[in-house]
Structures are given as structure tokens and as C-alpha cells.
C-alpha positions as a LaTeX table, in Angstrom:
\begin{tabular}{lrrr}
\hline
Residue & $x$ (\AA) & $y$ (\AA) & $z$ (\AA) \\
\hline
Unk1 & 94.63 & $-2.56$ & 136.63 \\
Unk2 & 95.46 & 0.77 & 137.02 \\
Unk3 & 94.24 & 3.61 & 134.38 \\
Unk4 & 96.44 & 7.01 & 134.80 \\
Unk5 & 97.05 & 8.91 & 131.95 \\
Unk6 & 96.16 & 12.37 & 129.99 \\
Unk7 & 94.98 & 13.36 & 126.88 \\
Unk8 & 94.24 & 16.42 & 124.37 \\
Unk9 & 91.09 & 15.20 & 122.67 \\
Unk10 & 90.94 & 17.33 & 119.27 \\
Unk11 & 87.21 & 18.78 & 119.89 \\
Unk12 & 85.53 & 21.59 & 120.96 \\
Unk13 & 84.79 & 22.02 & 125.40 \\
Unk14 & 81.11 & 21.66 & 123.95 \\
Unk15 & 81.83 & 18.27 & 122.02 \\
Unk16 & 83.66 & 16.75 & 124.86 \\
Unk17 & 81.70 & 18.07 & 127.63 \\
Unk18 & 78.61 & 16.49 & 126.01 \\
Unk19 & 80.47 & 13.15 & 125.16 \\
Unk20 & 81.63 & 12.81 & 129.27 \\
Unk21 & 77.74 & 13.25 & 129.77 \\
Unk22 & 76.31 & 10.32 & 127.19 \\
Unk23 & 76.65 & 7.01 & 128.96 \\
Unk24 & 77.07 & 4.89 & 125.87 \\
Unk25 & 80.77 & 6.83 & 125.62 \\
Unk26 & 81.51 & 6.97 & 129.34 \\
Unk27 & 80.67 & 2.87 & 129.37 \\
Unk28 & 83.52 & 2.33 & 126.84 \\
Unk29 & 86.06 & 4.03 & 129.12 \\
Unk30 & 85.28 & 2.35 & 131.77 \\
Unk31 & 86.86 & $-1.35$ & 132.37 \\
Unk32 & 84.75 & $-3.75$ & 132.78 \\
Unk33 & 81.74 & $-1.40$ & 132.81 \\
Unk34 & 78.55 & $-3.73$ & 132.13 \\
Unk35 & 75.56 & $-0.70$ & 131.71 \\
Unk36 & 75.85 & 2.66 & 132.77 \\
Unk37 & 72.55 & 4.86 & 132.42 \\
Unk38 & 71.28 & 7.78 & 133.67 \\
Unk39 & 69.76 & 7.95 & 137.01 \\
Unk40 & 68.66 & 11.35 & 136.69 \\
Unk41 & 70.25 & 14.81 & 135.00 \\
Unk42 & 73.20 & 14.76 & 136.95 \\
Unk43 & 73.69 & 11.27 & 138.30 \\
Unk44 & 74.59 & 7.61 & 136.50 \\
Unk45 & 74.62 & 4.15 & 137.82 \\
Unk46 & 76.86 & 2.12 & 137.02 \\
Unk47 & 77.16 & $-2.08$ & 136.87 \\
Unk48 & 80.82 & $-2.97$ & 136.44 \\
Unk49 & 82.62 & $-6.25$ & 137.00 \\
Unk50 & 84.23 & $-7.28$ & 140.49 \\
Unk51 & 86.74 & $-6.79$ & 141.13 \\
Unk52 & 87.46 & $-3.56$ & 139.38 \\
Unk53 & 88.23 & $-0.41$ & 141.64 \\
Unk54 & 88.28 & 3.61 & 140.66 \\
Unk55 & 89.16 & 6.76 & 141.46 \\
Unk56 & 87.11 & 9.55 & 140.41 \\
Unk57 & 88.99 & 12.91 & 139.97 \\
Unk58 & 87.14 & 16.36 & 139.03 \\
Unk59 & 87.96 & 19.61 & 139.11 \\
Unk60 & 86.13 & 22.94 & 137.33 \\
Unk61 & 85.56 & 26.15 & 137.96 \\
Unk62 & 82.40 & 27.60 & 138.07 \\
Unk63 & 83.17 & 32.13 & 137.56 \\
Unk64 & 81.13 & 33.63 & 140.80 \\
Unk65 & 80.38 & 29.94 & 142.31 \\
Unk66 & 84.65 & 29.33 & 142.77 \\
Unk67 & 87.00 & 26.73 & 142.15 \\
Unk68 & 86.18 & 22.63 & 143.25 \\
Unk69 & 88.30 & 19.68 & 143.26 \\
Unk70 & 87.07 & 16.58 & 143.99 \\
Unk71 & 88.78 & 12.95 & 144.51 \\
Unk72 & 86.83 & 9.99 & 145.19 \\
Unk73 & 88.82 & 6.40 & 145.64 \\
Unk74 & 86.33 & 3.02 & 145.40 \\
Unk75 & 87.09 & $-0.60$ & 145.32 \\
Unk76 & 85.53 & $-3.62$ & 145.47 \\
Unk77 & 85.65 & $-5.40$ & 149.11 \\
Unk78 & 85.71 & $-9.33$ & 148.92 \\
Unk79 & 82.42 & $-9.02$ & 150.94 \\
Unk80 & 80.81 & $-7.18$ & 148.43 \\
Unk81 & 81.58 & $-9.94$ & 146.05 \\
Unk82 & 78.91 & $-12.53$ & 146.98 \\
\hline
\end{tabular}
């Protein structure tokens, strides 16, 4: 499976910002996602169902701190499976 797409959600930076950031929202984005909960402020595990892989894309800007991009591919290895 492969997820690429884009979209204008109709809500405020605040609204969506927070809704990225609850893990009951994230989980039902998230193809076979199983629980996601928060680790700590600004981290989330994640149980999702083999064998699903991801690529996590991010990119902000932060005024004085600068500009950062970030891509991060992950898949399953058979391996990993057992």
C-alpha cells in the first residue's frame, strides 16, 4: 500500500496542529495502526500490523531557530516478523 496524497483541511494551524498531536486521530490515519500513545511530550509509540511500511516526511520552520526538513523511510523486514 502506498499513501501519497495532499490535502487543505478547513481548520485553523491551531486545530490541526493539535489534532496531528492527539494519538486517537493520528491512529486513524495510520493503516493498520493497532495503539499509538504517547511516550512522552514529544514522542509516540506506535504498534501497527506487519507488514506495513512508512515514510515520515516533516518540514517547519521555526523564525530565529531556521528552516528543517526531515524524511524518514521504515519497513518491516521478514526477520522482524517472527
Amino acid at each position: 500500500m502506498q499513501m501519497n496524497d495532499s490535502q487543505r483541511i478547513p481548520a485553523s494551524r491551531e486545530k490541526v496542529w493539535v489534532a496531528l498531536n492527539n494519538p486517537g486521530v493520528l491512529k486513524q490515519c495510520i493503516p493498520g495502526c493497532q495503539s499509538l500513545v504517547m511516550s512522552s511530550p514529544n514522542e509516540m509509540t506506535a504498534t501497527v500490523d506487519p507488514p506495513n511500511s512508512y515514510r515520515i516526511l516533516g518540514e517547519g520552520s521555526g523564525g530565529i531557530a531556521g528552516f528543517a526538513k526531515v524524511e524518514r523511510p521504515s519497513r518491516s523486514h521478514p526477520r522482524d516478523l517472527k
